[in-house]
C-alpha positions in Angstrom: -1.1 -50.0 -56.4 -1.9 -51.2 -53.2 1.3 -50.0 -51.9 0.8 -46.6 -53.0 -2.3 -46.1 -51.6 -1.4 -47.4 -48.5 1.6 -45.3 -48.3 -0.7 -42.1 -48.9 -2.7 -43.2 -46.7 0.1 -43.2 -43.7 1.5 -40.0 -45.1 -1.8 -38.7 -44.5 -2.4 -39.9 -41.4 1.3 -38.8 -40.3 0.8 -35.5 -41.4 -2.8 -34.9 -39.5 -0.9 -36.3 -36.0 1.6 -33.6 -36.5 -0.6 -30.3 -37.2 -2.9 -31.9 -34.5 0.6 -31.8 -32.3 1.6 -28.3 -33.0 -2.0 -26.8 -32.2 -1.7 -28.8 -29.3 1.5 -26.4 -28.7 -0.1 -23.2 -29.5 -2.7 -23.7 -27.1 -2.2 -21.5 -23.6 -0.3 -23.1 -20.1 -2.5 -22.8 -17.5 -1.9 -19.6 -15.9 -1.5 -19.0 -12.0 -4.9 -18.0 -10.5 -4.2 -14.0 -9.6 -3.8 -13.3 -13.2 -6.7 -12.7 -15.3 -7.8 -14.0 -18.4 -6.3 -13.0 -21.7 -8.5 -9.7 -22.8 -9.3 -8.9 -19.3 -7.6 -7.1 -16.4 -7.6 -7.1 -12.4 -10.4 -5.7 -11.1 -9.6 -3.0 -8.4 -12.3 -1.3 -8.3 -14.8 -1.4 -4.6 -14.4 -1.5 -1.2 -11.8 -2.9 0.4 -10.3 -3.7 4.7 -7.0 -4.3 5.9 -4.3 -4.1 8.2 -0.8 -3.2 8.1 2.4 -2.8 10.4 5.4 -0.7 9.9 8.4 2.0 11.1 8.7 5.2 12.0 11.2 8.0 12.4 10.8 11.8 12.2 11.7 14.8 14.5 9.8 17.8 17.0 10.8 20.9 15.8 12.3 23.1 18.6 13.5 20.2 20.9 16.4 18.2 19.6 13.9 15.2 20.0 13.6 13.1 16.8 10.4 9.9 17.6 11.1 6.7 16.2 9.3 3.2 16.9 7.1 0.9 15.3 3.7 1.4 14.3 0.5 -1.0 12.8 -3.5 -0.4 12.3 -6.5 -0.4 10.0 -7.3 0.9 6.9 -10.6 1.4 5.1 -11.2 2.6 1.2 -12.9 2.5 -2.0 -11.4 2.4 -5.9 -12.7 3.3 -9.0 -10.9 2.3 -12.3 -11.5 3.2 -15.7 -9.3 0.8 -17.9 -5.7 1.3 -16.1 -6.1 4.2 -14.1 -7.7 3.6 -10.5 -8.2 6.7 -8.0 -10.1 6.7 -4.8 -9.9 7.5 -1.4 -8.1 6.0 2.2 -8.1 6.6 5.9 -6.4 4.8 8.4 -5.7 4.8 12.0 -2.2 3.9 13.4 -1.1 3.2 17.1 2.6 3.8 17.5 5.2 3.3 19.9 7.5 6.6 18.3 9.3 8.7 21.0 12.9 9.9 21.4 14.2 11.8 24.9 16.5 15.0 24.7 17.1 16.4 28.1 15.1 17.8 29.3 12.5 16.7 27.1 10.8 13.5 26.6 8.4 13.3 23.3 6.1 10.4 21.9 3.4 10.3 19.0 1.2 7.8 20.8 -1.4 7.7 17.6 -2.2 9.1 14.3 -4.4 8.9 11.3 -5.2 10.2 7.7 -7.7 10.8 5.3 -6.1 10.6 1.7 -7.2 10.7 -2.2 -5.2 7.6 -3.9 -4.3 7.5 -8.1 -2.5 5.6 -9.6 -1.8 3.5 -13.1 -2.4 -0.7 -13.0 -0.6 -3.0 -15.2 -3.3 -5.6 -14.2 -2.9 -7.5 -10.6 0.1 -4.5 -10.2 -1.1 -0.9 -9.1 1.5 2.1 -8.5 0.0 4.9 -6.6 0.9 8.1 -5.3 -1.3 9.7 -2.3 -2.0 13.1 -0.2 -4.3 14.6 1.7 -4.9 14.8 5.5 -2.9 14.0 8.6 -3.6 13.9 12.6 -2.8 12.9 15.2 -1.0 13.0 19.1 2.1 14.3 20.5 3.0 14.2 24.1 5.4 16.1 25.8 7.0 15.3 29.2 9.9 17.3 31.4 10.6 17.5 34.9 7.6 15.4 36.1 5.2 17.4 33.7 3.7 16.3 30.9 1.5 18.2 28.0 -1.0 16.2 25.2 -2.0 18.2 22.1 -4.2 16.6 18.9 -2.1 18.2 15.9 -3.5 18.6 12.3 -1.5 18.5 8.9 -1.0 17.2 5.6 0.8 14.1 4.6 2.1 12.6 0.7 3.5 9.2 -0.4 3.7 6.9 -2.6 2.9 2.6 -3.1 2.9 -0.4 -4.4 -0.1 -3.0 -4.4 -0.4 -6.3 -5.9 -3.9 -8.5 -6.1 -2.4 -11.9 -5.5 -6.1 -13.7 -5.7 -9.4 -11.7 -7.0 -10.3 -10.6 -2.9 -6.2 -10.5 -1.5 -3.9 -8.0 -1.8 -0.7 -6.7 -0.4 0.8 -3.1 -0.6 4.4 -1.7 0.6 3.8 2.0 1.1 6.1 4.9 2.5 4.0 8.4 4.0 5.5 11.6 4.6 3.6 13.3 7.6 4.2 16.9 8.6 1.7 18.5 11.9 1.5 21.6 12.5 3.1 23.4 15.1 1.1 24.1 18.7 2.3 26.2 21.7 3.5 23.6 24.3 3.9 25.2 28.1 6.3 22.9 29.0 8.9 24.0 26.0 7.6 27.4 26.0 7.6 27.4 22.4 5.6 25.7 19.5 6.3 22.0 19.0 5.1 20.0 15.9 6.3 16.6 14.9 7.2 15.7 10.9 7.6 12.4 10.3 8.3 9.4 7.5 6.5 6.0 7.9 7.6 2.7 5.9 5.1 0.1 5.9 4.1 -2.9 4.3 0.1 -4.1 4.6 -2.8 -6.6 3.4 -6.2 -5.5 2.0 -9.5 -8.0 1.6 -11.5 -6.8 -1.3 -14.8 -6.7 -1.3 
């Protein structure tokens, strides 16, 4: 009799170490610290700073000459999300070393900047966006000693990717399509305008 109880007794005991082994099993790894907690998503809404660096190439129209160079500055904005959808708005302000020579013309973008609405869907700490609004900037023209600077206005549209890699840090890879408009230039006797494509990769603090 004592046998049998004691042999229960172990079955019990057996049988309590293995369900306590298999909840042990069920219960979650430790996940890495950018992604958030189950039932909860990144946060991208606020402010948020950053810098970023990058190439481009495009083309004057009337001139032959087609500015290419690398380029890097700041950028400033603000999101709102509701659930998976975050829209807001960006400027920035590039310095670039784009220019291209075509005798007898010499042409450079020296510096541009936009002003842009940004929408896009999250799947968490990973936003897709697509972007458009305003473009400026400078284009300098030089021939035969002479040389001409105009600020030209336009539009400019692209698309991104952005992923939050800690609550405050993320990183974006981003390609713009620029277009200013044309202005008369005395030194082509015609109207000059540049359209260009920038590829750039960047880093945002979150406030």
């Amino acid at each position: 009799m004592k046998k049998l109880i004691l042999g229960v007794t172990l079955a019990g005991l057996a049988l309590a170490a293995a369900s306590s082994v298999a909840s042990a099993a069920d219960l979650p790894r430790s996940t890495p610290y950018y992604q958030a907690p189950a039932g909860s998503y990144y946060n991208w809404a606020g402010a948020y700073a950053g810098v970023n660096v990058g190439y481009q190439w495009g083309k004057v129209k009337n001139t032959g000459t087609n500015p290419s160079g690398l380029e890097g500055g700041l950028q400033l904005g603000y999101n709102w999300q509701s659930g998976q959808f975050v829209y807001g708005a960006e400027t920035d302000l590039q310095i670039s070393g784009a220019d291209d020579t075509f005798a007898p013309f010499k042409f450079s973008n020296p510096w541009f900047g936009t002003l842009r609405g940004r929408a896009g869907m999250a799947m968490n700490n990973i936003l897709f966006y697509g972007t458009l609004g305003l473009a400026y900037g400078g284009l300098k023209g030089e021939s035969a000693g002479l040389s001409e600077s105009k600020t030209h206005i336009g539009w400019t549209a692209g698309l991104g990717v952005e992923v939050g890699f800690t609550p405050q840090w993320s990183a974006k890879l981003e390609y713009l399509y620029a277009d200013l408009s044309n202005r008369a230039y005395s030194i082509t006797g015609t109207q000059n305008g540049l359209s260009t494509s920038i590829l750039r990769v960047g880093v945002n603090y979150h406030f």
